[in-house]
VORO-458234 format. One line per field, with one value per residue: residue in three letters; z, y, x of N, C-alpha, C, O in turn. Coordinates in Angstrom, 1 decimal, always signed. Example, Ala and Ser with C-alpha at 12.3 -4.5 7.8 and 13.67 -1.06 7.14 Angstrom:
BEGIN
r: ALA:SER $
n_zz: +7.8:+7.1 $
n_yy: -5.7:-2.2 $
n_xx: +13.2:+12.8 $
ca_zz: +7.8:+7.1 $
ca_yy: -4.5:-1.1 $
ca_xx: +12.3:+13.7 $
c_zz: +7.8:+7.9 $
c_yy: -3.3:+0.0 $
c_xx: +13.2:+12.9 $
o_zz: +8.5:+8.0 $
o_yy: -3.3:+1.1 $
o_xx: +14.2:+13.4 $
This chain:
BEGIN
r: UNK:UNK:UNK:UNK:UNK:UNK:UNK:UNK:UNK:UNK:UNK:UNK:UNK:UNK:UNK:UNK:UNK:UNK:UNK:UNK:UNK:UNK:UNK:UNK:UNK:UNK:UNK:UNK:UNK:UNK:UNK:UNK:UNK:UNK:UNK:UNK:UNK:UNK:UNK:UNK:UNK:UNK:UNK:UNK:UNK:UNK:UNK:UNK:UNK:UNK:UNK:UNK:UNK:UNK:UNK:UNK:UNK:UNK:UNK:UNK:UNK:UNK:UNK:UNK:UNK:UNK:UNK:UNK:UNK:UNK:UNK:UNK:UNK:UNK:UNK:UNK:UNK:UNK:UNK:UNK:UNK:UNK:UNK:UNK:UNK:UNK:UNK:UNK:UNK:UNK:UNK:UNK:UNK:UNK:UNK:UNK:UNK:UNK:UNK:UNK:UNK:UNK:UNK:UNK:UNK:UNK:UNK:UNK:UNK:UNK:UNK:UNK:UNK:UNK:UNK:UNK:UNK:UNK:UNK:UNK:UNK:UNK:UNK:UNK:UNK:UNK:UNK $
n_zz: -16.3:-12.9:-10.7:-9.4:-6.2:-3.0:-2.1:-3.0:-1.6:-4.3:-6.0:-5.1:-5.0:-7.8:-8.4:-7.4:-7.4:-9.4:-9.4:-9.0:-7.1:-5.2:-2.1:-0.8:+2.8:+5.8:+8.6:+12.4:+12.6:+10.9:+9.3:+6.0:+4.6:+2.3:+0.6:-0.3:-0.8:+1.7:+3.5:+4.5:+2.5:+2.3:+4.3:+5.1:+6.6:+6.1:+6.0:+5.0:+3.8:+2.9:+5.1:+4.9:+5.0:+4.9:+3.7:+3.6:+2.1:+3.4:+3.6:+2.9:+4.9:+7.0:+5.5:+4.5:+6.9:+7.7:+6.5:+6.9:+7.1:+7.2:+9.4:+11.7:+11.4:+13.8:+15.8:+13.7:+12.9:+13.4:+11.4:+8.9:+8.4:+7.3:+8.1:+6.0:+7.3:+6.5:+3.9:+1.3:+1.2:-0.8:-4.1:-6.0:-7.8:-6.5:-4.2:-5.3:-6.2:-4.1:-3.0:-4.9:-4.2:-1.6:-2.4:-3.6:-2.3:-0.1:-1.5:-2.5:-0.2:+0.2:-0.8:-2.8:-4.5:-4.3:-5.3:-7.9:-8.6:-8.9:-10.9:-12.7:-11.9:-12.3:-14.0:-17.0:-17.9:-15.9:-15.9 $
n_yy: -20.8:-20.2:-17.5:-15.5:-15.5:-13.5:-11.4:-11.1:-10.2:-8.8:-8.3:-6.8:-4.5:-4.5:-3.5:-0.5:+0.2:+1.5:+4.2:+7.8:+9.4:+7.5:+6.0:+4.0:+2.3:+0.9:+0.4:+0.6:-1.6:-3.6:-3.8:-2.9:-0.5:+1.8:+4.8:+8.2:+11.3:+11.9:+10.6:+7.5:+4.8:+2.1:-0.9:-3.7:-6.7:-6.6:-9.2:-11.5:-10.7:-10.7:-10.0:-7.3:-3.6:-0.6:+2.6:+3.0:+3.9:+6.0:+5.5:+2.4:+1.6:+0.1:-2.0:-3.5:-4.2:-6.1:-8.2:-11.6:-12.2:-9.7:-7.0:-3.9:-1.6:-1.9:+1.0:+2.6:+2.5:+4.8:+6.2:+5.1:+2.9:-0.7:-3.8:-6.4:-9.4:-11.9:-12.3:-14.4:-14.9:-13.4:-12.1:-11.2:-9.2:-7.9:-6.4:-5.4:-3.5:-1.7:-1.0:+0.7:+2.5:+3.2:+5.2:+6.5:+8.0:+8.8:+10.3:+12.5:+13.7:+15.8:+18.4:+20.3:+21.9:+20.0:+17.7:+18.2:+18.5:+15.7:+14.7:+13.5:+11.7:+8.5:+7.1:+6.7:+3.9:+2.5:+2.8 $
n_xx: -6.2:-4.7:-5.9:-3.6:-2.5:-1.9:+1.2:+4.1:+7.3:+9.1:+7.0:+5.8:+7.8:+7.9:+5.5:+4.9:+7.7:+8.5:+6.8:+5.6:+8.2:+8.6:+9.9:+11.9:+12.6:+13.9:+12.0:+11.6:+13.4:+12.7:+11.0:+10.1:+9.3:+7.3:+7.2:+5.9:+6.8:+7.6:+6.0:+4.1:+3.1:+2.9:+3.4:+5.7:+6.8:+10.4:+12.4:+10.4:+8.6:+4.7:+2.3:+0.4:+0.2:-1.6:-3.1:-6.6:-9.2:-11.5:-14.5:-14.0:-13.3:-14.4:-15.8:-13.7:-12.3:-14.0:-13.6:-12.7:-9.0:-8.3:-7.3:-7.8:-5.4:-2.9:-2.0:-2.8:-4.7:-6.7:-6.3:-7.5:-5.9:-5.1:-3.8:-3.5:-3.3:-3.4:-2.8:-2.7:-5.3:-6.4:-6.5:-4.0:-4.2:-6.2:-5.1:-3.3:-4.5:-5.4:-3.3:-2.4:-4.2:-4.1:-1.3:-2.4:-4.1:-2.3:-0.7:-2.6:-2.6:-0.2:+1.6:+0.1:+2.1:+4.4:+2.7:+2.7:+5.6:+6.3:+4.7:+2.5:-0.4:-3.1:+0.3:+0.5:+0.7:+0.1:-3.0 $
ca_zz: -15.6:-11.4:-10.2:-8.2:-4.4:-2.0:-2.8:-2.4:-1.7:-5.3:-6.6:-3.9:-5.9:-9.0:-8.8:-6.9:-7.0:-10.3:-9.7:-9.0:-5.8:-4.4:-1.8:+0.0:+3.7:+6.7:+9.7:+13.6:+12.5:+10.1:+8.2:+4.8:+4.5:+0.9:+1.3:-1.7:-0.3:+2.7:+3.8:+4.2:+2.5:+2.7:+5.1:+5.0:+6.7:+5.0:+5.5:+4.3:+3.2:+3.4:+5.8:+4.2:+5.8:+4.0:+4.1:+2.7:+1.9:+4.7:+3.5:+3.3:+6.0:+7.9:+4.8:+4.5:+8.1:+8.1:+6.3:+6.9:+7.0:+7.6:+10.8:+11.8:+11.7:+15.5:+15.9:+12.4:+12.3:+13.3:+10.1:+8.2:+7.6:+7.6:+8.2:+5.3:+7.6:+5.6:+1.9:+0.5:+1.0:-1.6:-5.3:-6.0:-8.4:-5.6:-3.2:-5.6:-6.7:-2.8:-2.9:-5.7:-3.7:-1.0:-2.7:-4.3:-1.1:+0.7:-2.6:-2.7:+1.3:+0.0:-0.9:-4.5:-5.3:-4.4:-5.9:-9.0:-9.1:-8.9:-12.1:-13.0:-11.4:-12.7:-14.7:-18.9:-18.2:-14.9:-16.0 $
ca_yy: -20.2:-19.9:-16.5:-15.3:-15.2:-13.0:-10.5:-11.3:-8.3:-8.6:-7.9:-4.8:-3.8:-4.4:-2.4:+0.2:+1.3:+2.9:+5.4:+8.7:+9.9:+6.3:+5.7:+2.7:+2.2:+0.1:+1.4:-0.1:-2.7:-4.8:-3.0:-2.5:+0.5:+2.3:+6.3:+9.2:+12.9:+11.3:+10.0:+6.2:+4.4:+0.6:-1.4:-5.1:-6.8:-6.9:-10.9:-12.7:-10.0:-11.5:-9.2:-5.9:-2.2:+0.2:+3.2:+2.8:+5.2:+6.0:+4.9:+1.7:+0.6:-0.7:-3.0:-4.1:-4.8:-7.1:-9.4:-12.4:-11.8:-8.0:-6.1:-2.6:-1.7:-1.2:+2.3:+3.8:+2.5:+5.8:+6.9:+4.4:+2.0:-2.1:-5.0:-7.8:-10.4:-13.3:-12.0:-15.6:-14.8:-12.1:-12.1:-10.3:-8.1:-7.1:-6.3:-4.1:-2.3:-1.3:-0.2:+1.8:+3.5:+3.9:+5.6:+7.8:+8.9:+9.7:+11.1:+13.7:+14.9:+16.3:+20.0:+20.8:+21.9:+18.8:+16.8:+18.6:+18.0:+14.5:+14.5:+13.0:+9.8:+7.9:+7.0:+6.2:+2.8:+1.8:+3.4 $
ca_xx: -5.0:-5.2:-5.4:-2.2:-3.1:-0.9:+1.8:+5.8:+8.3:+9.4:+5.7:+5.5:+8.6:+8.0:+4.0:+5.2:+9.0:+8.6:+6.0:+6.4:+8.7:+8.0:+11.2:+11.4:+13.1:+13.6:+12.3:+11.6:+14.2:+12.5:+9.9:+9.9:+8.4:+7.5:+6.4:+5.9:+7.0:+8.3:+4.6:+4.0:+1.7:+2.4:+4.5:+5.3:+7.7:+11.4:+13.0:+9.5:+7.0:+3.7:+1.6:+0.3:-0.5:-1.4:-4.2:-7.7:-10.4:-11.9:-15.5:-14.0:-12.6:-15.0:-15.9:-12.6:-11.9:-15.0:-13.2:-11.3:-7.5:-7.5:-7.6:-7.9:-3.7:-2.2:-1.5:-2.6:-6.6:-7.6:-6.3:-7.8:-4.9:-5.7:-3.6:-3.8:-2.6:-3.7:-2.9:-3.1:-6.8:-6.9:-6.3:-2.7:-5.1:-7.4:-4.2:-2.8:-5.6:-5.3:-2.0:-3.1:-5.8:-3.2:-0.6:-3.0:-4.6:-1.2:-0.2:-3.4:-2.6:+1.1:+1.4:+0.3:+3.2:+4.7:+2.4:+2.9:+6.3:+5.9:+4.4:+1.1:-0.7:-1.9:+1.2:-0.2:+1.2:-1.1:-4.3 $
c_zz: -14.2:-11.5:-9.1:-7.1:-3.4:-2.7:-2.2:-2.6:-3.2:-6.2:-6.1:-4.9:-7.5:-9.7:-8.5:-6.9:-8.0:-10.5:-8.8:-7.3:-4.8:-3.9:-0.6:+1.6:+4.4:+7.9:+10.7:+13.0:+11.6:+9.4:+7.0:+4.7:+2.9:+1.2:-0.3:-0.5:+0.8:+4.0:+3.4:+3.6:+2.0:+3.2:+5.0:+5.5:+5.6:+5.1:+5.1:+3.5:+3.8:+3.9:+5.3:+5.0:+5.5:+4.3:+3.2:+2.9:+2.6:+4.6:+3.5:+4.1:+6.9:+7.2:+4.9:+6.1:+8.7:+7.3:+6.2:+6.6:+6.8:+8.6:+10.6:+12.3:+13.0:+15.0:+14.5:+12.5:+12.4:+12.4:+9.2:+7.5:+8.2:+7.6:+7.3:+6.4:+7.4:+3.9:+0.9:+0.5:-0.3:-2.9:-5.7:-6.8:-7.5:-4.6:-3.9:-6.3:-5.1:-2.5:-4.0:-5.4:-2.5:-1.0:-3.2:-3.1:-0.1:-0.2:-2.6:-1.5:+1.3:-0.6:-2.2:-5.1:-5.3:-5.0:-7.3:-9.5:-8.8:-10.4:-11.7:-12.3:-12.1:-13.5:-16.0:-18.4:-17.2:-15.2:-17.1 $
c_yy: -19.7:-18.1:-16.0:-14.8:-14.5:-11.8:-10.6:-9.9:-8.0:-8.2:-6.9:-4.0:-3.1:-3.4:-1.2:+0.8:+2.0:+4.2:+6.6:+9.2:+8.9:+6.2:+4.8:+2.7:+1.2:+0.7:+0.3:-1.5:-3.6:-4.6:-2.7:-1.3:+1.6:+3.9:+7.3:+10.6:+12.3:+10.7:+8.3:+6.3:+2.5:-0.1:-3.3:-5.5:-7.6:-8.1:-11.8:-11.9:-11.1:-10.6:-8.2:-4.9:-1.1:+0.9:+3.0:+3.7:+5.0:+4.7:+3.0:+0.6:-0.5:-2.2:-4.2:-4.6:-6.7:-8.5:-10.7:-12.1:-10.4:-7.6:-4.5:-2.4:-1.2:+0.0:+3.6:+3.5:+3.9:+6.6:+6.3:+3.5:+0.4:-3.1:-6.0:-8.5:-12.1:-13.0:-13.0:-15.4:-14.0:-12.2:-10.9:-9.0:-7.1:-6.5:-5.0:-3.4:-1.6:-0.9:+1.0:+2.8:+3.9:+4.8:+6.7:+8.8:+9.2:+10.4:+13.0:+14.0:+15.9:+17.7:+19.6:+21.4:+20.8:+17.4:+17.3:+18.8:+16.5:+14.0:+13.9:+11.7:+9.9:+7.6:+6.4:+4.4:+1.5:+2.1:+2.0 $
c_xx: -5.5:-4.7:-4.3:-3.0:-1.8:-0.1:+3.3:+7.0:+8.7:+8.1:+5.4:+6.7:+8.2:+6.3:+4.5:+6.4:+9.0:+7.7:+6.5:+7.0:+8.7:+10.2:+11.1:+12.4:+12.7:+13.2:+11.5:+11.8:+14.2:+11.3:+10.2:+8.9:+8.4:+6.5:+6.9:+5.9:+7.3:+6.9:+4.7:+3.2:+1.8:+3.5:+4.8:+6.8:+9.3:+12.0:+11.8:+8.4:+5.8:+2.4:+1.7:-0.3:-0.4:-2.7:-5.3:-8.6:-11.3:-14.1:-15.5:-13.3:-13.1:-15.2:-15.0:-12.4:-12.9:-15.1:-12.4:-10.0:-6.7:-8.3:-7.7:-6.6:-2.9:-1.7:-1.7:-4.3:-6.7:-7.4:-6.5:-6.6:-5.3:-4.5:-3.9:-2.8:-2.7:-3.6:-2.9:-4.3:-7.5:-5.9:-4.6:-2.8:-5.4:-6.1:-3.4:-3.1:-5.8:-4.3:-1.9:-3.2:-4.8:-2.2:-1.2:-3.4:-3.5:-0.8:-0.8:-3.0:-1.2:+0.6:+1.1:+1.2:+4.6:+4.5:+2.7:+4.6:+7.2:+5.7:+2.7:+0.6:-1.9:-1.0:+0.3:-0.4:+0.2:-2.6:-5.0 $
o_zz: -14.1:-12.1:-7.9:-7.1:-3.3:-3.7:-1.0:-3.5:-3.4:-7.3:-6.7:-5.5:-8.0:-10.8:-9.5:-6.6:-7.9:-11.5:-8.1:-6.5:-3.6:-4.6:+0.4:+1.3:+4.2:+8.4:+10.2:+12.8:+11.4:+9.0:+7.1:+4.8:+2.5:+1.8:-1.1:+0.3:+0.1:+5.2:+2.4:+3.7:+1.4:+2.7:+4.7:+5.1:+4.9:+3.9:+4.7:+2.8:+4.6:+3.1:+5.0:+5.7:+5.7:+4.9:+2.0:+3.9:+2.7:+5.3:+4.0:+4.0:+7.4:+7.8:+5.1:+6.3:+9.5:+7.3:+5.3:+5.6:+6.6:+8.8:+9.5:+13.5:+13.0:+14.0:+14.3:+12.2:+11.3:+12.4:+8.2:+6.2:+9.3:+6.4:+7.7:+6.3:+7.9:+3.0:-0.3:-0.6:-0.7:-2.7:-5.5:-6.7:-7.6:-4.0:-3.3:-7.1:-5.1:-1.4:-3.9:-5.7:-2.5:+0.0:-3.3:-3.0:+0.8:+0.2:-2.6:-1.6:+2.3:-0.8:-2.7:-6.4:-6.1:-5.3:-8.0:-10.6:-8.5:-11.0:-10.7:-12.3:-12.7:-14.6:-15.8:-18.4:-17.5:-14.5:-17.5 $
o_yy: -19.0:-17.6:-16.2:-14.1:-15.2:-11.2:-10.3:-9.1:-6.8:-7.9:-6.0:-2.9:-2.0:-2.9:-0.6:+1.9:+3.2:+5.0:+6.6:+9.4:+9.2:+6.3:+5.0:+3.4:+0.5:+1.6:-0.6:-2.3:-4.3:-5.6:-1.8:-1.5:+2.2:+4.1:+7.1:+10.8:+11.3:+10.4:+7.8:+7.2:+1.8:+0.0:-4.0:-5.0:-8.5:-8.5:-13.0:-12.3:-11.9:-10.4:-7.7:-5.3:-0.4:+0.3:+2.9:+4.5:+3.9:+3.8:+2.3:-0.6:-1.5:-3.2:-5.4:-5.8:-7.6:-9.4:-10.7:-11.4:-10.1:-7.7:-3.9:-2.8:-0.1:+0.0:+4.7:+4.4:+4.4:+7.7:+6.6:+3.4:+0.3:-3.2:-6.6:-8.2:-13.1:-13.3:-12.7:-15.9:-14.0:-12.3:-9.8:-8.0:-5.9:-5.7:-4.0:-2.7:-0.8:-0.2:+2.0:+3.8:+5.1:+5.3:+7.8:+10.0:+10.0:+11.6:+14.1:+15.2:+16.6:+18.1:+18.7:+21.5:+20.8:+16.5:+16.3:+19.1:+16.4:+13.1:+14.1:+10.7:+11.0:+7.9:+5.5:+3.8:+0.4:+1.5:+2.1 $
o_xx: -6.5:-3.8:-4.5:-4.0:-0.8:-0.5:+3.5:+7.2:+8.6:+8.5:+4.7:+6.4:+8.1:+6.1:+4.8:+6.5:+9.4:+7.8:+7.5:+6.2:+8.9:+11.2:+10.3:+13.3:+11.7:+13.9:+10.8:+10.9:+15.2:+10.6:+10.9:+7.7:+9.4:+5.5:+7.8:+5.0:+7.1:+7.1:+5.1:+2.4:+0.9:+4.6:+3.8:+7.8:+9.3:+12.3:+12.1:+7.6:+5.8:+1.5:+2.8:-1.3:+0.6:-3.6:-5.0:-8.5:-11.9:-14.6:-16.4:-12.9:-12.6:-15.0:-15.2:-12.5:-12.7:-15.9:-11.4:-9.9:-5.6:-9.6:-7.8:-6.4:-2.3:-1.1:-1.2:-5.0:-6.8:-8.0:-5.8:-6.5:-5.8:-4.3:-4.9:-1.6:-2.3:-4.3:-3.0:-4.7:-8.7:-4.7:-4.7:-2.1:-5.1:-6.8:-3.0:-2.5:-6.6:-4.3:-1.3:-2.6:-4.7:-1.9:-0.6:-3.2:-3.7:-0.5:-0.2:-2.8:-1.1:-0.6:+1.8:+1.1:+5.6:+5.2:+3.0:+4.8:+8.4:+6.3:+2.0:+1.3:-2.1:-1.6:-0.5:-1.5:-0.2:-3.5:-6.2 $
C-alpha cells in the first residue's frame, strides 16, 4: 500500500477541526486559516489548499527549512513558522505530526486558564 503524499483541505479538516477550541477562518482574502484561543497555528490557502504554514519548535526550524519544499514563512520565520510549499514531498503522516506539534505549541503559549478550559491535549483518540 503507497504512502499518502501531501495534505488536501479536507484532511486539514478532518485532523484538526475536532480538537479542542480549534476555529477555523478566512483572513487576507483567501487564507484558510485554523487558530485555538484566537492564536494561529496553520494557514493554507482556501480554493486549492496545497501549501502549508504553520509553527515549528524552535530547535527545529533550521532542520526543517533545509529541506526541499519548505521555506522559512514570509513575515512569521522569526517566530519559527515554515512554509511547506511542496507538500507532495512529504508523507501526509509526517505533515500532520507537524500540525500536531503546531497546535500544541500555540496551544501551550495561551493563559492556563485558558488552556484548561480547553480540556486536555492530547485528545485519548490522537495519542
Amino acid at each position: 500500500m503507497a504512502t499518502s503524499k501531501g495534505m488536501t483541505i479536507r484532511q486539514l479538516e478532518t485532523l484538526c477541526g475536532h480538537w479542542p477550541g480549534v476555529t477555523r477562518d478566512i483572513k487576507w482574502g483567501a487564507e484558510l486559516v485554523f487558530s485555538v484561543g484566537g492564536k494561529m497555528f496553520v494557514i493554507t490557502p482556501a480554493d486549492v489548499g496545497g501549501r502549508l504554514t504553520f509553527k515549528v519548535a524552535d530547535e527545529r526550524f533550521l532542520e526543517l527549512t533545509d529541506q526541499p519544499g519548505i521555506i522559512p514563512s514570509p513575515y512569521l520565520a522569526r517566530s519559527h513558522w515554515v512554509g511547506v510549499v511542496e507538500p507532495q514531498r512529504f508523507a501526509t503522516e509526517e505533515l500532520a505530526g507537524l500540525i500536531r506539534t503546531s497546535y500544541g505549541l500555540v496551544r501551550g503559549k495561551l493563559t492556563k486558564k485558558m488552556q484548561a478550559a480547553l480540556g486536555p491535549w492530547p485528545p485519548e483518540q490522537d495519542t
